[in-house]
N, C-alpha and C positions, 0 to 999 in steps of 0.2 A: 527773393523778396524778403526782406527783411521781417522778424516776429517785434514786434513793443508790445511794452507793459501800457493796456486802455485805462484811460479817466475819466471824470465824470462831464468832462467836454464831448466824451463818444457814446453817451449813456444811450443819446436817442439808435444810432447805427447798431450799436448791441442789441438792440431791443427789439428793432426790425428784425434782425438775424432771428432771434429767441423766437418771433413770432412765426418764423419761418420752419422752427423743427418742434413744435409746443410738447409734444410729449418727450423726446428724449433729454429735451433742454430743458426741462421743467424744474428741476431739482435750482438750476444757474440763474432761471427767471427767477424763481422767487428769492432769492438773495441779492438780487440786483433790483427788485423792488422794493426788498425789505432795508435795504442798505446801502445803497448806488455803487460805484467803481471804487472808490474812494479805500485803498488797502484797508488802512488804519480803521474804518467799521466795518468793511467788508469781514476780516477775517480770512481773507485771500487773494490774489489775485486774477485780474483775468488780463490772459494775450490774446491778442491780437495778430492775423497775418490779410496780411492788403493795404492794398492806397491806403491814404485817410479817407480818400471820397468815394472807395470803394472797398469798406471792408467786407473780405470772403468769408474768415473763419475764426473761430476764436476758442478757448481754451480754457476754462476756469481750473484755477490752482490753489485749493487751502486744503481741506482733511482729507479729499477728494480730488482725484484729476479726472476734469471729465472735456473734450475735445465735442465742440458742438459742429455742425457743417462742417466740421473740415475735411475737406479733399489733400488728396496723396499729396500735392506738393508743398499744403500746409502742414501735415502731419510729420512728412519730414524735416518742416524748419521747426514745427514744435518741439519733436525729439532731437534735435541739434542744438537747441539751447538749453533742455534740461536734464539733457546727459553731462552736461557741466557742475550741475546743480546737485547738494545731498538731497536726499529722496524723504518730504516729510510727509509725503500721503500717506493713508492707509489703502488706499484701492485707486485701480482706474476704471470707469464704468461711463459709459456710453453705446454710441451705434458701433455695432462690434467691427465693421471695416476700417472704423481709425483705433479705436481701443487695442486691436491686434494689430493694425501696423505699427502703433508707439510702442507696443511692448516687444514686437521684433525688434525692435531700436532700442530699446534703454534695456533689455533683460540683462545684456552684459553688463551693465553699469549699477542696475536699480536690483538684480534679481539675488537671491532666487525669489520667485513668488509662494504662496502658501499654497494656490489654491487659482487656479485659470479656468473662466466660466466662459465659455466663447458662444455658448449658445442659447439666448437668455429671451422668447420672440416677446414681443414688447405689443400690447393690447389696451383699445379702448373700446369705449361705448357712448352713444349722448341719450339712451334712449335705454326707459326703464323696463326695468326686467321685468320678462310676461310670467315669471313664476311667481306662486305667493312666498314675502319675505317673513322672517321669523320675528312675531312681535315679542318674542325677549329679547332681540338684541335690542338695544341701546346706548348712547353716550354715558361715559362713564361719568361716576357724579367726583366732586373734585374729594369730596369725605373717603372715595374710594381707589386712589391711588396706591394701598397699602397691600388692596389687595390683588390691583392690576401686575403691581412689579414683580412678583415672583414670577408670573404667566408671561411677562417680558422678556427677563429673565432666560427662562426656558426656550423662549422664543427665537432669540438671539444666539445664545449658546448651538441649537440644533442648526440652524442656517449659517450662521457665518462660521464656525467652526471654532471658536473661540467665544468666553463668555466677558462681558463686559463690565464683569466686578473685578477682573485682576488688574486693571492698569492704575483703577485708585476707589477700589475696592466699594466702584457701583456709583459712585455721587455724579458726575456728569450725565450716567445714563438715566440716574433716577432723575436730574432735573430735565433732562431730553420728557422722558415719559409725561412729568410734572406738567412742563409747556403744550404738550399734546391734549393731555385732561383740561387744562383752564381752556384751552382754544375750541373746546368742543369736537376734537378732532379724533378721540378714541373710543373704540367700541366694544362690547362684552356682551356677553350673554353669562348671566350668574347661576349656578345651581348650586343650592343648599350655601350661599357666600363664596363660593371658589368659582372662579374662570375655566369655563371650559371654552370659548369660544373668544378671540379677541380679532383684532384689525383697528390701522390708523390711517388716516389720510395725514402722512408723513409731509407731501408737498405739497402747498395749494396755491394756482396763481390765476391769473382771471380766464385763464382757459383750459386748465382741468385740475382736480381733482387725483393725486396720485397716491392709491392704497399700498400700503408697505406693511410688513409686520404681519397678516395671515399667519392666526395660529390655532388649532384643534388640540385639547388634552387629549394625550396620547390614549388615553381610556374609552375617549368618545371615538375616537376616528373607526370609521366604518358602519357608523349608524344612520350617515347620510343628512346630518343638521350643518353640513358645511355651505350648502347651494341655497338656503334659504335665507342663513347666516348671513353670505354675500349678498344675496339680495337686498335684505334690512339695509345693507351699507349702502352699496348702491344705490337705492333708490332714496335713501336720507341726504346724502353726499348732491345727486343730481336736483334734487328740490328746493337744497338751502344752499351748498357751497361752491356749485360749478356747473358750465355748461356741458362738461366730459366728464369721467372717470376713467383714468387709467391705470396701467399697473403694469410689471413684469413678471416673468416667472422661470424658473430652471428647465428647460428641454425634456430634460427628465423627468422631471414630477407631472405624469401623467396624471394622477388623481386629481391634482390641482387644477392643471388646463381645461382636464370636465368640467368642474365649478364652474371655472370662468366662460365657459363657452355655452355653459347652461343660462347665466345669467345675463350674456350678449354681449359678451368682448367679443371683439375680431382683431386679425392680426394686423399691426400699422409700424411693425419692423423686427429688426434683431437686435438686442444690443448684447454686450461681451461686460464680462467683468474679472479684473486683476484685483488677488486679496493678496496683502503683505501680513 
């Protein structure tokens, strides 16, 4: 069965679908809300594989490749059409069983990778945390941008392994950060004016809330202001901006998964991620 590129005649059938995996597809929902199919404002594209009157799976493709419902025998016409293709994502990140099966298929083509995360469990909650949250966290004010991005910064550089001042030395990530403060969407805790505490709700679509960006100064960590930290978000994020909050995390960052499990995530998958 053939892969096409969808438009905004199939915006309603994509949307069904999105509604069908809300949290891994979350990131693709709201770019398709905020922007329809339509390349040219999209900033990327999305495929398609199925009938027209029965699309199965699809595929979004701009800074990101992220494969939403697809099953094995979409994923193999995904990666069959974009093993043709030069490779302009930075990552592929989704449910880790098509994320790993595309990357068995294009690593000859697309690789090597930096950095293969294949085990990432993927967590929600609709329901506010029974802990008390920390009434210093809050939204950052738009006057203090200045002093959120070095904590970004840091943020960025520790988790993706690479820092986001070298490709044009910080300006797209500072307006990323920028959009995030006017949206209401980022959070701090200040002591003495510096960041020790931050979190953003990165994605927002009308069914969850997705925190991205969890960060501790390294000076604070181990004093236990992470869990109540989350909390504040939490439970601000469930009050004003969504029915859910979700989030993912590294396998390995046990410290982290405590947090989350204190403040009433539970697990609602896996997903994998490929860093270039």
């Amino acid at each position: 069965m053939p892969v096409r590129q969808l438009g905004e005649s199939e915006r309603r059938a994509v949307e069904r679908l999105l509604d069908l995996d809300p949290y891994a597809g979350a990131q693709v929902a709201e770019r398709v809300a905020a922007r329809g199919l339509s390349w040219w404002r999209a900033e990327g594209r999305i495929l398609g594989y199925g009938a027209r009157r029965n699309l199965e799976s699809i595929c979004w493709l701009g800074g990101n490749l992220t494969p939403v419902l697809a099953t094995e025998p979409a994923v193999e016409a995904f990666a069959d059409l974009l093993a043709g293709e030069e490779r302009l994502c930075s990552s592929i990140v989704g449910r880790a069983d098509a994320v790993l099966g595309l990357w068995d298929r294009l690593s000859e083509v697309w690789g090597p990778a930096r950095d293969v995360r294949p085990n990432q469990p993927l967590l929600a909650t609709e329901a506010l945390p029974v802990i008390p949250a920390d009434p210093e966290v809050r939204r950052v004010r738009a006057g203090e941008v200045d002093r959120l991005f070095p904590a970004a910064v840091a943020m960025y550089t520790e988790e993706v392994g690479v820092s986001p001042l070298a490709e044009d030395g910080g300006r797209s990530y500072r307006r990323r950060v920028s959009e995030l403060v006017r949206g209401g969407r980022a959070y701090a805790r200040f002591v003495d004016g510096r960041v020790i505490f931050k979190a953003e709700l990165a994605v927002v679509t009308r069914r969850t809330a997705q925190i991205q960006g969890v960060w501790v100064a390294p000076e604070w960590r181990g004093r236990g202001i992470a869990t109540a930290a989350m909390a504040a978000v939490v439970r601000d994020a469930l009050l004003r901006v969504a029915p859910t909050v979700s989030l993912y995390v590294n396998d390995f960052n046990l410290p982290a998964r405590r947090v989350y499990e204190r403040c009433g995530f539970r697990p609602v998958g896996t997903l994998a991620t490929v860093l270039f």
